[in-house]
C-alpha positions in Angstrom: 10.2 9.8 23.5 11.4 7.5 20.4 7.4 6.2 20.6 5.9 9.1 20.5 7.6 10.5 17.7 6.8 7.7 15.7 3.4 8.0 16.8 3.2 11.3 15.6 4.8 10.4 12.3 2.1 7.8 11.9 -0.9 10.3 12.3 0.5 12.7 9.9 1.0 10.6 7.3 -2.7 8.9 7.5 -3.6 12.8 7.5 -1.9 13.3 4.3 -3.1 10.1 3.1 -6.4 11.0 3.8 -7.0 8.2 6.3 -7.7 10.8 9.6 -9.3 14.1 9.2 -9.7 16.7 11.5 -12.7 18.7 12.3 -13.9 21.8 14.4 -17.8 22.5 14.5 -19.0 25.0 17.5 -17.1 24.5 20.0 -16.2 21.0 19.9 -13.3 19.5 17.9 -13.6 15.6 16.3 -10.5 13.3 14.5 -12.2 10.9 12.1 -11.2 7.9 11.1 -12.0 7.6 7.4 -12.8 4.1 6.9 -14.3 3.8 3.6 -11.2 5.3 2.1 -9.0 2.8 3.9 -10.9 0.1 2.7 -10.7 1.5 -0.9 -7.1 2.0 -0.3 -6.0 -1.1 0.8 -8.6 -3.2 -1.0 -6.6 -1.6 -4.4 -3.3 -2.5 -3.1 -4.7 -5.7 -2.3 -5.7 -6.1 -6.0 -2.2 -4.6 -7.8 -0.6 -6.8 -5.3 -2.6 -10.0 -6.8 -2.0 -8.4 -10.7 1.6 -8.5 -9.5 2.0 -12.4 -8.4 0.0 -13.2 -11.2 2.3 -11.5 -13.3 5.7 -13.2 -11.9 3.6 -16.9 -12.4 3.0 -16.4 -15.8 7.1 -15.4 -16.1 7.9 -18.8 -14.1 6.6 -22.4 -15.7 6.2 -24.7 -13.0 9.5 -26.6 -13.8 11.4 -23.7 -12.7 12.0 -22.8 -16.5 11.2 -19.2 -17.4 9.3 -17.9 -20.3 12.2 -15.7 -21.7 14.6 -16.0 -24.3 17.9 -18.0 -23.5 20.7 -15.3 -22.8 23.3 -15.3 -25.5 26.6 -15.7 -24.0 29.3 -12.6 -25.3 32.2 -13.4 -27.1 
């Protein structure tokens, strides 16, 4: 039961992604996979992932020393 709960969860949210649409034409209904969105989906994740660890290398040096400030100790 658990399973096909989660299952269903699954579908509906790549329907509201737009990853699976659902269609009706004359007497014959059709779930489509929507591929090209998937790839442009993932393939931009893909790149704000890569933005991301470029990011937190440029905030590292490769002595383990960061780029920031020291932090001031309080009085």
């Amino acid at each position: 039961m658990r399973v096909l709960i989660i299952l269903a969860a699954l579908v509906l949210l790549f329907a509201v992604a737009g990853w699976i649409t659902f269609s009706k034409d004359s007497g014959r209904s059709s779930i489509n996979l929507e591929t090209d969105e998937i790839r442009e989906d993932t393939g931009q994740i893909m790149h704000e992932g890569s933005e991301l660890l470029k990011n937190a290398e440029e905030e590292v040096s490769p002595d383990g020393a960061t780029n920031r400030p020291p932090a001031t100790e309080a009085p």
